[in-house]
N, C-alpha and C positions, 0 to 999 in steps of 0.2 A: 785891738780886741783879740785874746786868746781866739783858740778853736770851739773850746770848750764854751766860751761865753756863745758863741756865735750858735753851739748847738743847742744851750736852752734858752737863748734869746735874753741873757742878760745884758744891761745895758751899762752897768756901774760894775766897776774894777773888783776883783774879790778883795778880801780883808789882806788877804796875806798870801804868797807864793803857798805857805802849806796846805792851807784853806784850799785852792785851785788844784795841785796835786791831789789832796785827797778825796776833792769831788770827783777832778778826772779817774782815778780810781775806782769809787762806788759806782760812776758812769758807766766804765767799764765794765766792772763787774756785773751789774743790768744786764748791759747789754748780751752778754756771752752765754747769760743764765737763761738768757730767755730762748737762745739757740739750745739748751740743757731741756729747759720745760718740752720744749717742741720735739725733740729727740728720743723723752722719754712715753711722749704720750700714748703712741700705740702700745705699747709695755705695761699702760697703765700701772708706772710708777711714778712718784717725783726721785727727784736726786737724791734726798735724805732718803729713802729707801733703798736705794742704789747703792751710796756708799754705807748704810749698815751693813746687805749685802756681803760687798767686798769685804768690808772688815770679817764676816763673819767666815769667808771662804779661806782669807789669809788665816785664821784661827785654827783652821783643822778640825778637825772631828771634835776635837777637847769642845772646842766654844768659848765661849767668852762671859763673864759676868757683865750684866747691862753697866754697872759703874766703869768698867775698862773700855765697852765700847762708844760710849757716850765721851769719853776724853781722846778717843782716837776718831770721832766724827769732825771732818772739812767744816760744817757748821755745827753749832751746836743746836743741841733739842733735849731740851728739859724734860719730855718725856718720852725715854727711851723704851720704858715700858710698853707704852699703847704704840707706841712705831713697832715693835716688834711682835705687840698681839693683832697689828693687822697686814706683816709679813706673815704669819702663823695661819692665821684664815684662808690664805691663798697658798698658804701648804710649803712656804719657801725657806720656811725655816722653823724651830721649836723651840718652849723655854721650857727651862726644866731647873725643877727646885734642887740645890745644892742638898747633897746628901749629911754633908757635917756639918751645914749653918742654912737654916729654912730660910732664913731670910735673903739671900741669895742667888739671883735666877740666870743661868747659864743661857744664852743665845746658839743653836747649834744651824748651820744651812740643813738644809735639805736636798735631797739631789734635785728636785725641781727646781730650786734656786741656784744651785751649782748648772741646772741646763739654761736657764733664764739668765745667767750670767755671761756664759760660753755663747748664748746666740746675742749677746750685746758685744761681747769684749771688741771683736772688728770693727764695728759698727761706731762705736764712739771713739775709739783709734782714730778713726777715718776723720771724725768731726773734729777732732780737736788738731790732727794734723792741717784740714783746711783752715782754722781758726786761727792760727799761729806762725803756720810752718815760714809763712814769706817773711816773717821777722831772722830767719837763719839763727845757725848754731850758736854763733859768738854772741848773739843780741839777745837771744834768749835766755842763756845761762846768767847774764849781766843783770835781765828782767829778775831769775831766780833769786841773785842774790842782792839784788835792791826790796825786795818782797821781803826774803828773810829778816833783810835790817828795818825793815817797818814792823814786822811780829815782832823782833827783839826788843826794841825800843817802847811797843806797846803793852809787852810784858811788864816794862819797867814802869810804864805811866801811872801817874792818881791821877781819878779825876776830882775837880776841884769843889768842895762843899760851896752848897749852892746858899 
């Protein structure tokens, strides 16, 4: 019996070695997000607000078109819109309609979101060093590039009509 079986108390073999990897994956992935949820919570943010955030502080002053920062989002969210009209309400950032094309709405930080960010940045440093670090340097670069080859090969995927 895997580990993995042992930790959701499965009793029958999975389908396939990829079937178990990619569970142990998603597992993973749970797991670490829920250290993320719990992290963010005095901030009264979730993550996807966090990494809009970032995206929008690595942008500069310029900002961002919602369409650019919605393809540079960790996860995706279909609507980047209402994600960043309720960074807006809390003052952390602005949108603002494109001068040569209305249709177009620029994401820019705010400096309350540039200080909201500055009193995170150590702070989840910190978490993700605990979360990780005893995997050492050569095992984690190894992790990076097993990860990569799972995005690339799932760029390449169809999925199969049902």
């Amino acid at each position: 019996m895997s580990r993995l079986q042992a930790e959701i108390r499965q009793s029958k073999p999975f389908g396939s070695l990829e079937e178990e990897a990619l569970l142990a994956l998603a597992r993973t992935n749970d797991q670490l997000q829920r250290h993320y949820d719990e992290f963010f919570k005095p901030y009264h943010l979730t993550g996807t607000q966090y990494n809009a955030l970032r995206i929008l502080r690595g942008a500069g002053e310029a900002g961002l078109p919602c369409t650019e920062i919605a393809e540079r989002m960790i996860n995706r969210d279909p609507d980047i819109t209402r994600l960043l009209a309720r960074l807006e309400q809390r003052g952390f950032c602005t949108r603002v309609r494109d001068d040569n094309d209305r249709r177009v709405i620029f994401g820019r930080i705010t400096p309350a979101g540039l200080k909201l960010l500055r009193e995170i940045d150590q702070p989840i440093q910190a978490l993700s060093h605990r979360l990780v670090s005893h995997m050492g340097e050569g095992a984690l670069r190894s992790l990076i590039r097993l990860l990569d080859k799972i995005r690339d090969s799932s760029k390449q995927a169809t999925i199969p009509a049902q």
